[in-house]
N, C-alpha and C positions, 0 to 999 in steps of 0.2 A: 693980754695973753698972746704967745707967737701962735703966728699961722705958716699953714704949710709953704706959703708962697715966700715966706719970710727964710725960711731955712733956708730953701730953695734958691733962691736969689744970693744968699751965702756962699753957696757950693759951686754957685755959678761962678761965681766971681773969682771965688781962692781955685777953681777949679777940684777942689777934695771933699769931701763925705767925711767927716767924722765918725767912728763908733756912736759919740753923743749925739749928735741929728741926726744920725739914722733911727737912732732908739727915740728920740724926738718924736721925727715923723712918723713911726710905727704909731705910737702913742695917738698923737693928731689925727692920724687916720683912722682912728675909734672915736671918734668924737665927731659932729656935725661940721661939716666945712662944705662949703661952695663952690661953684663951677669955677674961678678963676682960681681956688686952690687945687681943685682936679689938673686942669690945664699945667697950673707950675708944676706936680709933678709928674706929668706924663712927660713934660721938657726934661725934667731933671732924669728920669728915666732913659729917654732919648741920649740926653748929654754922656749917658753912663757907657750907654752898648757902643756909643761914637769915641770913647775912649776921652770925651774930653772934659769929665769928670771922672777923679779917682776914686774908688773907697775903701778906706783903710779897715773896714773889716776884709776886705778881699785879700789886702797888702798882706794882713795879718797871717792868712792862711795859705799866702802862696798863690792866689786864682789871680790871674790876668784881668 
């Protein structure tokens, strides 16, 4: 099964957010997951407001 830190690590790297691991991680974050999954995504969070992760649901609607 993916875990959040796995998406995470994804978006990291392409530096973009998909529609699909966003809907991903929505998902996963309903289910039981761990302190080093929390931590991935408070980064990925982090990486988002620092602009140095995109997400193309934002793309999608115009939001910066």
């Amino acid at each position: 099964m993916t875990r959040i830190r796995d998406v995470v690590q994804q978006a990291l790297v392409t530096g973009y957010l998909t529609i699909e691991a966003e809907n991903q991680l929505r998902y996963l974050l309903t289910t039981q997951y761990d302190l080093e999954d929390l931590n991935a995504f408070m980064t990925l969070q982090e990486a988002a407001m620092n602009g140095n992760v995109k997400q193309e649901s934002r793309e999608r609607c115009g939001i910066s």
